[in-house]
Structures are given as C-alpha cells and as structure tokens.
N, C-alpha and C positions, 0 to 999 in steps of 0.2 A: 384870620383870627377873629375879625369882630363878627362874619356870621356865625361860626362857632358861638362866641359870647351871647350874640343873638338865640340863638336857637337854645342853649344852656339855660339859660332867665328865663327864654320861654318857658319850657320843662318845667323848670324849679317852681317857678311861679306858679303852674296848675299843681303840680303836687302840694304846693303849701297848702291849694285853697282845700285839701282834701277832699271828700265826696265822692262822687264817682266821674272819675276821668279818663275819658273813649280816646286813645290814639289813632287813626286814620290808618291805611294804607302810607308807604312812602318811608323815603330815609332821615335817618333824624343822627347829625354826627355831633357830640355833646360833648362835655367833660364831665367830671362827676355830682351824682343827683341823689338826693335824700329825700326821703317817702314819709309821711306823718302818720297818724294813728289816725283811724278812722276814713282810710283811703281804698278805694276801688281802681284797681287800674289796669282797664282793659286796651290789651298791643290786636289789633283788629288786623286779620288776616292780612298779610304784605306789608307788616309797620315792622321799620326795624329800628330800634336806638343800639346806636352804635358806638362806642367811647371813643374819643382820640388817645392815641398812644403816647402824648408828652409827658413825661415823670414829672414836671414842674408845675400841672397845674391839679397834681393829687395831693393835697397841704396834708401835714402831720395832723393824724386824729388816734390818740389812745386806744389799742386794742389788744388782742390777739394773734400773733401771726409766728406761725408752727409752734403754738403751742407754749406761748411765754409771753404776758405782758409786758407792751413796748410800745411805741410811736411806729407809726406804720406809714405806708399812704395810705390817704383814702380808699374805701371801697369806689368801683365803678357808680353802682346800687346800695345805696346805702340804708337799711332800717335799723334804725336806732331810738332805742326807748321809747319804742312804740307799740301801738298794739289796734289788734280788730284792724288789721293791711291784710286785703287780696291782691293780687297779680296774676292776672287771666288772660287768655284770650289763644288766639292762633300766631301771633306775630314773634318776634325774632328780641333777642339782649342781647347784643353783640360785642364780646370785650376788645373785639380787635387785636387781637393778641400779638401778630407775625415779629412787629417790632419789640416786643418784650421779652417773648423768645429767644432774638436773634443777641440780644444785647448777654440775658442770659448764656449762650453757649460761645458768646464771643469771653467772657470773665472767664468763664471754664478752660476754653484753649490759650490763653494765655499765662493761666493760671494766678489767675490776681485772688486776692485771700485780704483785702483789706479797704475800706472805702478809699477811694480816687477821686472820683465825682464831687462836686457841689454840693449836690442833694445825695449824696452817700456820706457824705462827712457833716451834711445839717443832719441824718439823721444819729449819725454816730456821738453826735455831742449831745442832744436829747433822749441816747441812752447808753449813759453811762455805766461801764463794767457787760456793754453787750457780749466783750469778745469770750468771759465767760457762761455765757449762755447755750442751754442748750440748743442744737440746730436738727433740722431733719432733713439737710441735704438742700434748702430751697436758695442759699446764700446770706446768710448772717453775718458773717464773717465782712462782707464788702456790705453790707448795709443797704442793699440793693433790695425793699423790702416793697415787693411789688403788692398791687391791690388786688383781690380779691373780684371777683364782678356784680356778685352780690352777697353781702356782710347781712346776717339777722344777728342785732345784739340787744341782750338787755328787753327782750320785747316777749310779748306774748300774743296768742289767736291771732297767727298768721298763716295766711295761705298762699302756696303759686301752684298753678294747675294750670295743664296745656300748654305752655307757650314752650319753645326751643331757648337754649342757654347755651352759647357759645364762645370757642377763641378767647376764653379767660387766660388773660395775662399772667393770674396766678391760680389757686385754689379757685373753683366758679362759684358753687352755692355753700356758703358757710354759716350757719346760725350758732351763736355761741351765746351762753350767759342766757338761753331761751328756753321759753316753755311751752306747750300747747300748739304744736305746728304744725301744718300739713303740708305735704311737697308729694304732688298728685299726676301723674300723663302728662310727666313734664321729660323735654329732649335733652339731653347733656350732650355737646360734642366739641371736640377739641384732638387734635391731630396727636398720632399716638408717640409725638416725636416730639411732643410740644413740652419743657420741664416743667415740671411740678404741680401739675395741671387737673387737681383730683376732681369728680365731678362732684359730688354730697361729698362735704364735711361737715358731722356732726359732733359741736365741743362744748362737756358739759351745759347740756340740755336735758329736758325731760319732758316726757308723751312727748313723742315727736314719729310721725306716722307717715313711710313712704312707699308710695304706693301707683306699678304700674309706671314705673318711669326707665326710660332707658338712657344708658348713662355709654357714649363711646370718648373712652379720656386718655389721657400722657400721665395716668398717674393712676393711685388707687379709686375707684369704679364708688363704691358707699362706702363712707370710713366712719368710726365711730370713738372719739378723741373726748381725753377729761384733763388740758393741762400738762405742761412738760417739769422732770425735775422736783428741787423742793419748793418751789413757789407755786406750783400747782398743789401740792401737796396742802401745802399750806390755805389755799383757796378753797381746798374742798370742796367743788361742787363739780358731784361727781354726773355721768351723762346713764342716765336709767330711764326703762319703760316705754324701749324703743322698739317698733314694727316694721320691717321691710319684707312686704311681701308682693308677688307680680312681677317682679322688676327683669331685664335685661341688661347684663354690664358685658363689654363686645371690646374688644383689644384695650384691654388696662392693665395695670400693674396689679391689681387686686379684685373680683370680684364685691362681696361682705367683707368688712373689715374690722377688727379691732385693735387700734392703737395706730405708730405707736406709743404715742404721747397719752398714757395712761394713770399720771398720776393721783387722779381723786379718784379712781374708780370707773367701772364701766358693768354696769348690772341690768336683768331682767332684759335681755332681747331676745327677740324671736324675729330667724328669719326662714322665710318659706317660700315655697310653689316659686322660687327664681328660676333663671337661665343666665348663666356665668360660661361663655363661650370665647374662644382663643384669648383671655385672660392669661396672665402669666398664673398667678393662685385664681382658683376660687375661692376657697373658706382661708382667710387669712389673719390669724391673732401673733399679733409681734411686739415686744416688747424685751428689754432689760436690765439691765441692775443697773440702776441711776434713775431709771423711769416712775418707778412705785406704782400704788396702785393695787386695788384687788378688782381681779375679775369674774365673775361670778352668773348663773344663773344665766346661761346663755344658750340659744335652743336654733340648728341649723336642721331644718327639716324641708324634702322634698325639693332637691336642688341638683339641675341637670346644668352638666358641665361636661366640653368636648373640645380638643385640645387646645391643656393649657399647661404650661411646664409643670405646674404641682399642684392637684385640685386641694389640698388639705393641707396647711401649714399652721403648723402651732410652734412660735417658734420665739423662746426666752434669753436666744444669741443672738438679736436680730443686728445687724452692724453701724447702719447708716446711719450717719453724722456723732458717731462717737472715735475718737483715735488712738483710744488708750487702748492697755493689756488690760487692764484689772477686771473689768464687765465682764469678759469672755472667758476667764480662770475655768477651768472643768474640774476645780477643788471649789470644796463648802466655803463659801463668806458669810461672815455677822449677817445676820436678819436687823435689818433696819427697816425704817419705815421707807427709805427707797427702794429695795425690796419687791417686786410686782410681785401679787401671784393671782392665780388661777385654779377655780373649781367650778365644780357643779355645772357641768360644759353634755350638749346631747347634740349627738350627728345623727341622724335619723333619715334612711329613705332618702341619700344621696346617689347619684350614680356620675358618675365621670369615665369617660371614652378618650382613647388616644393623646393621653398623658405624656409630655415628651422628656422630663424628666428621672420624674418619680412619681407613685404613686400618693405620697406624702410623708410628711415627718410629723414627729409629737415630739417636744424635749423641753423639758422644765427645767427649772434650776438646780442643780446640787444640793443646796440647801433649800428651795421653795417647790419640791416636784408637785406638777399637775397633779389634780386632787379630782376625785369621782367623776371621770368622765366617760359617757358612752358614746360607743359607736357601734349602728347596729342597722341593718339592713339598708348597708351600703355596699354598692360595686366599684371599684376603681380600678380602672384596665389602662395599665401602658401599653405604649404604640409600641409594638413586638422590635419596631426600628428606629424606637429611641435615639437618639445623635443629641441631644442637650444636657450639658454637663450635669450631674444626676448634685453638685455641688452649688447650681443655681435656684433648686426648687426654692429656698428658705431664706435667700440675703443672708446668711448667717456669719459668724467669728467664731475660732476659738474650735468648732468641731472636728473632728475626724472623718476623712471622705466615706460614706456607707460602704459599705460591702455589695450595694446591688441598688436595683432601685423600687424594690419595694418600699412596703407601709413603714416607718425607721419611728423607732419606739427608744425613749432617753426621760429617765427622772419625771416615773410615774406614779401615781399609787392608787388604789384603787379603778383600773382600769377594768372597765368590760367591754369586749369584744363579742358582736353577738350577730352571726348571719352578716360577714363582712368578707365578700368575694376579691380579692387581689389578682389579679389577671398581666399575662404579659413581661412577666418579668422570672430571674430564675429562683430570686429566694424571696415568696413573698411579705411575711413579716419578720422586721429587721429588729430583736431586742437587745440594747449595745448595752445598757447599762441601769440598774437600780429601779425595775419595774418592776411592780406587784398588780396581780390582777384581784378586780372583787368576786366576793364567794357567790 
C-alpha cells in the first residue's frame, strides 16, 4: 500500500501543478486522481495508469450516478470544475475493472437488494430516501455505487483524443453538467460481459462532439442522458447540440443511444457516417412514463449495421429497473410533466444486414405517440434464420409478442415511410395500433 500512496501523490501532485504533463512509457497502479483546469496530459505510447480496485479508498464525492444526484465513489479520473483539460497521447486509462465486476455479479446471484457492506451502508446513510430512487439496473438498491473511470463535471473546453479507455468498473467516459467537449480517436473497451459498462455517457451537456472513436462495451456503445425522474426534471439541464459521427460501436448493448434517463430533455443530435456491428440495437431511443423528458430534433443518417438483434428501436416501454405495472398500462394515462415524449425524429440512409430479431419496432405512448418522424431510404434485412426471440429487440413491458419480425409500428402520428426496404421476414411492416401516416 505505501508504493501505491507513493505513486498516487506522485500523479496527484503533477496534475495539480498543471501545464503540460508528459507520462513516460510504463505502469503506474494509483488510486483515484483529479486533473485541474488548464492541464495537458500526455499518456506517451506504453504508459499505462491503471486504478486499484479497493472500494475503500474512492471517498464519497457528490455527483451523478444513473442518472440521480447522490454521493457516489469517486471517479477513477476525475475533472471537476474545470476547464481548457486535454488528455492525449497513445497510452492506456486502465479502470481495472475484473474485481468490480465480479463483486457485482456475485450481489446479483445471491440476490442481495440492500447494503451489507461498510461502505454500502456509509453510502446508504449519506443518501437518504435512496431506496426510492430511480435505478437503471447498475445497483442502487445495495448502495454499491461504483466509480466511473473518467467523470467530466461542471467543466468546460475539454478534450481527450487518442488514448485507449478501459476495464471501467462502472460507466467509463461520462461528462455531465458540461459543455464545449471533444472526445476524439479515442479506444473504449470493456468485456462484453462486464455489467454496466457503457462506453460515452453523455449527461446533460452541450456542443459535445464525438468523433471517430470506437467504443467495444458490456453496456450501451454512445448514450445520450439529461437526468432520471422528477429531480432531473426539476434540474433542467437538458443534453443538446450533440455530434457523433465516424464512430465504431462493436458488441454493445446499444450502438447511438438516447436515454434512458431522459428527464430535461434530449435535443438537436445528429448522428452519422457510423458503423454499429453485432450490437444488440443500433439506433436505440428508450425511455418511459416516470422518465420525462422531451425528445426532439434528432437526425440518424448514413449508418451501417450488421448483425444486431434490432438495428432500430424506439421504444416508450422500455422495462429496466422499474417493477411496477402502471408505466407499461397499453391504456391513455394523465400527461404529466413525467410524461417523455418524442418528435421530429429522421432515419435517413441507414442499411442493417442479418438482424437476428427484428427488423425494428417504433411504439410511443398511448397518450404521448411519436410525433413527425421519417424514415426513408433505409434497408433493414433479417437473417432469413432468425432464432432470437423477436420479444428481445426492445427491452420492453407491457407489449403484445408481434406477429412477425418485421418493422412493428405502435402509437404514431405523422409518420412517413419513404423508400424503406424490410427484407427477410414474412410480414414486413407490422401496424398493431393507433398509427397515422403524413400526407
């Protein structure tokens, strides 16, 4: 432990002095490190920092984590109320993950649902009324609130570019409460077996620009998050004015993603010229009633995808980490401001190959149907020998199994269909309920 300490101070200590700070070649095994405003810091081909996996020495630091202000552990990497931070170079951010994992799927098979732990019950008395919170499957419930590997909060004119980001313990690159970002030819990898493991989370921010990165993760691939419930609602800051285009997302639960921790909002994206390959979704917007949220103004153009269980999911049932009946009702509920909804949505010049589910689903709410959206000189072709439950494309609750596995159309309004090839399946669009197309 004390060359650990040693080497930690060290780190810490050239990061304070900010400026620009060259890491060598070599391994560097650390606990967690926080980067100041006006820092440079180049990981020089062969340099790896690497975190220790003890929970005990990430101390409680107020954030976000799945999407609800809480006490967390520390991030790995930490930038915080900072700003004008690069991180470059050829070298390695290694969360070290194997141990966080394992602890993780050890709670799950025994089925523990409440803190146990030390430090599961320090964090449980530092938030109070957590066990009503919303969750998104990562462990809330046990208080097991693992860190991130690198946290942007609060900060502005930040960059990382080039370097590899791996073995995140939890979520890997998450900038939240930020603005003005770039996240460039950067590696994302984390075992596809690793929980909760998204590569880019993007939470309530704005101009945030990714570009050319490839992302292989145990979770959703680029997510695009504003806040869970009514306390994000209540925060309002919603994540707009966001670009992902270039990129590579390679066995994830998500390629693009929105939600689905959607409460302020999620506006103005455009994503393009990807490659979204053996992904479970590629185009993937989830959210519902509890979530809030308007989604709007979103543009999915020139994106090749090749088998993935559902390249196209739009999906306002989505199930995970809610256990009630009431969200999933397939009868109208009150329009409240929890309420999500969705419009002004374009799929453009997509093509997806050997789909092992479904071709995709659309299905809004009851009371909040998807509102003006196109899809139009897109091909989506299932594997003629589909074998994956055609009831896995979406995560969903609450629906009726489709009738096939084509294109599955539910609680729409103003839809157009325009030059849109379904292949591979025997009934290709599936209209089950309360859709209108535009003139």
């Amino acid at each position: 432990m004390s060359d650990l300490v040693t080497t930690t101070k060290r780190l810490q200590t050239l990061l304070d002095g900010a400026g620009v700070i060259t890491i060598p070649a070599g391994e560097y095994l650390t606990g967690p490190l926080e980067v100041r405003s006006n820092t440079k810091l180049i990981l020089e081909k062969g340099a790896v920092i690497k975190f220790i996996s003890d929970p005990s020495i990430y101390e409680p630091v107020f954030s976000r984590w799945e999407g609800v202000k809480c006490y967390c552990m520390h991030p790995c990497l930490f930038i915080n109320e900072a700003h004008d931070v690069e991180i470059t170079g050829e070298g390695v951010i290694d969360g070290n993950g194997s141990a966080w994992w394992a602890e993780v799927w050890r709670k799950k098979s025994v089925g523990q649902n409440a803190p146990e732990s030390e430090i599961e019950k320090k964090f449980a008395a530092l938030n109070p009324g957590y066990e009503t919170q919303p969750g998104g499957g990562g462990g809330r419930p046990c208080q097991f609130l693992r860190p991130s590997l690198i946290q942007i909060k609060d900060s502005y004119n930040v960059k990382l570019e080039g370097v590899t980001v791996q073995n995140s313990p939890f979520w890997t690159i998450h900038p939240v409460f930020s603005h003005d970002l770039v996240l460039q030819n950067l590696t994302v990898k984390n075992p596809y077996d690793s929980p909760n493991t998204d590569g880019i989370d993007i939470e309530s921010c704005s101009r945030v620009n990714v570009i050319d990165c490839s992302v292989f993760v145990g979770d959703d691939g680029i997510a695009l998050k504003s806040g869970s419930g009514p306390e994000g609602i209540k925060d309002n800051v919603p994540t707009t004015d966001i670009l992902i285009k270039g990129c590579r997302v390679v066995k994830a639960h998500g390629g693009a993603v929105i939600g689905s921790e959607t409460a302020a909002g999620i506006s103005n994206v455009v994503v393009e010229d990807c490659i979204f390959d053996d992904t479970d979704r590629g185009i993937r917007i989830k959210s519902r009633r509890g979530r809030g949220g308007a989604l709007h103004d979103l543009v999915f153009r020139n994106l090749s995808m090749k088998n993935n269980i559902c390249p196209l999911v739009v999906n306002m049932f989505y199930k995970c980490g809610c256990f009630e009946e009431g969200p999933f009702s397939l009868e109208k509920q009150e329009i409240t401001a929890e309420t999500p909804s969705l419009y002004n949505v374009v799929v453009e010049g997509c093509k997806a190959e050997g789909s092992r589910a479904s071709a995709g689903m659309i299905v809004g709410l009851p009371e909040m149907p998807v509102k003006n959206l196109v899809v139009k000189d897109c091909v989506l072709g299932v594997d003629p020998n589909a074998d994956v439950d055609v009831n896995t494309s979406g995560m969903y609750r609450g629906l009726p199994t489709p009738e096939s596995r084509g294109l599955r159309l539910r609680y729409i309004e103003g839809l157009k269909l325009e030059n849109v090839n379904v292949s591979g399946t025997d009934k290709e669009i599936l209209i089950e309920d309360s859709v209108t197309f535009a003139n």
